[in-house]
N, C-alpha and C positions, 0 to 999 in steps of 0.2 A: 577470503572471498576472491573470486576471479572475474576481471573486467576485459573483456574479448571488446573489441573497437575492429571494424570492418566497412569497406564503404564498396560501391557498388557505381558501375560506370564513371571508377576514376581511381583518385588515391588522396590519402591524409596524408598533410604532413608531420611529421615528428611534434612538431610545437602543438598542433592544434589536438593530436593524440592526448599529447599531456594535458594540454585545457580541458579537452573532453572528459579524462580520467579525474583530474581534481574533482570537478562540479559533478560528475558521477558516485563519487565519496563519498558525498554529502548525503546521500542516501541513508547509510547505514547510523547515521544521528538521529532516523522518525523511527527505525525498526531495522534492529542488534543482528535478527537472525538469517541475514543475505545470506545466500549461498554462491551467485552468480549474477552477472550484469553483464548484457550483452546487449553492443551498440551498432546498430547499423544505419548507414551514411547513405543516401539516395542520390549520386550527384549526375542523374538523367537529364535532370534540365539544373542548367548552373544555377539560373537568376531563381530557382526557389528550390533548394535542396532538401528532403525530407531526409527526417532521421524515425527512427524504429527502435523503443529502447523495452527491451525482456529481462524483467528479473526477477529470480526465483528466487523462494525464502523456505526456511526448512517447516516442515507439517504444511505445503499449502502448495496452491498452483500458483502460476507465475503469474504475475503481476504488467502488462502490457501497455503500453503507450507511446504513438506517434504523432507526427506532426511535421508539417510541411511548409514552410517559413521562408521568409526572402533574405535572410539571415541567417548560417549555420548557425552559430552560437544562440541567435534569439530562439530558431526554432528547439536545439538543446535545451534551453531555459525553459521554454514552455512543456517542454516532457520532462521533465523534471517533478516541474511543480506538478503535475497530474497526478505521475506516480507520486508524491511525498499525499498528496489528499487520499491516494488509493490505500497507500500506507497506515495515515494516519486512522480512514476510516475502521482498517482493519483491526489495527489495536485496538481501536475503543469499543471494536466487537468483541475483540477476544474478553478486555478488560470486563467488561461489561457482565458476559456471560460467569467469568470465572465469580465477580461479587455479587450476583442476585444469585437466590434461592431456586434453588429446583423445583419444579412445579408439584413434585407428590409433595415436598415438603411446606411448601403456599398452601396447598389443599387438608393438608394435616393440621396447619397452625388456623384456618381459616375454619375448620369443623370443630376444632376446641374451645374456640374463641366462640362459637357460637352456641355448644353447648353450655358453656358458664354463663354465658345471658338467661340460655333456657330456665337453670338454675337457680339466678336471683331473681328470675321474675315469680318462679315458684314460693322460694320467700315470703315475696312481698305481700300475694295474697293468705 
């Protein structure tokens, strides 16, 4: 996985690259199949710096989220936690879809089901 860090009307330092890149890591613990993360730094106006955080995961489009914070770090934290919900929702789509039933096949069990009713009610009389 590659983590591109870039910032805009200014520069990072070494240290804060690295804090960036740890807590961006942590990504790949909601969903295995990152491809790329790419972080970008807004530092236009000092006293609230916005960050831009893109990342791509394979079979899917990229996943997006910024925020603009009076705290680098907090506002990192806060795109974070976005992306881990965007994530997570995504799995539970994927998950979801791959264990329910197909719909021709709901339709199929749902018209057998109701011809064997048809059947005992024939029975009964």
């Amino acid at each position: 996985m590659q983590i591109k860090i870039s910032a805009r009307h200014g520069s990072l330092s070494e240290a804060t690259q690295a804090k960036i890149t740890s807590k961006v890591e942590k990504l790949t613990r909601r969903f295995e199949r990152l491809t790329s993360i790419t972080v970008t730094v807004d530092l236009e106006h000092r006293e609230t710096p916005g960050v831009d955080v893109q990342v791509s995961a394979e079979h899917k489009h990229d996943f997006v989220a910024s925020c603009q914070g009076e705290e680098l770090m907090a506002a990192i934290d806060h795109v974070i936690h976005k992306l881990e919900q965007q994530l997570r929702k995504y799995k539970e789509k994927i998950q979801d879809h791959h264990r329910t039933e197909g719909l021709r096949q709901q339709a199929a069990l749902s018209e057998s089901t109701s011809e064997d009713d048809d059947e005992d009610d024939d029975l009964d009389d």
